[in-house]
N, C-alpha and C positions, 0 to 999 in steps of 0.2 A: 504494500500500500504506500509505505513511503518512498519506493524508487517512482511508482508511478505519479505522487503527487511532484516530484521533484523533476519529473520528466517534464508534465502540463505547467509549471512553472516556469522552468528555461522555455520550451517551446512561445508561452505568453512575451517572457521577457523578448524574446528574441523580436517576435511578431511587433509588440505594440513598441520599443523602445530601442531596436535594433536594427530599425528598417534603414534608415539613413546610413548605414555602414553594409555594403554588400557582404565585405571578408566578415564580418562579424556573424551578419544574419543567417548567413548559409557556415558557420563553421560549426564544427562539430562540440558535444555542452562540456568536452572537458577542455579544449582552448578557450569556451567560454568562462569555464570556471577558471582558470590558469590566469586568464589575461582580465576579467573584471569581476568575479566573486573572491579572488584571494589578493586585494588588497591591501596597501599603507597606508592604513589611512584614521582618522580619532574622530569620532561622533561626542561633542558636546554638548552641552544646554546651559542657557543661562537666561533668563528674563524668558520665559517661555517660548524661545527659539532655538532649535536645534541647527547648530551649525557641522559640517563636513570638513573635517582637514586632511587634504591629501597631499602625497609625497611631491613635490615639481616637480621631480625628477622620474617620476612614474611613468612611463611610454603608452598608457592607456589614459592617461589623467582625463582627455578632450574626451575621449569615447564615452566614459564613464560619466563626464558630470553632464554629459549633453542627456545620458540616459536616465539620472537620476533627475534632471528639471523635468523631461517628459514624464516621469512615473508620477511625478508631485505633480502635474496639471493635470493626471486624467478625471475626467470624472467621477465623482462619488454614487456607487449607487444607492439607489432608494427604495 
């Protein structure tokens, strides 16, 4: 059950927030986990804002934050 939830997850991520990157979209989910789910990166909070800090030096950095403002605009369902 959870390889299959972890499957229709990458397949989502990929579909709604990976479209804009061909090599990303069509790559297989363990370059996808290699290159944007294993991360450098520190999630803080303060004033009820959670900010992302990630490494400059990260060779994914553009790929990654372009995919996290899409996830944070999609709509809410109801």
């Amino acid at each position: 059950m959870a390889a299959t939830i972890a499957a229709d997850l990458d397949a989502w991520t990929r579909l709604l927030l990976l479209h804009h990157e061909p090599e990303l979209a069509a790559a297989q989910p363990e370059t996808i986990r290699i290159e944007l789910y294993h991360l450098p990166a520190r999630l803080t909070s303060h004033a009820r804002r959670r900010t992302l800090h990630l490494d400059r030096t990260w060779p994914w950095g553009n790929e990654f934050t372009t995919a996290w403002q899409r996830a944070t605009q999609l709509p809410a369902l109801t």
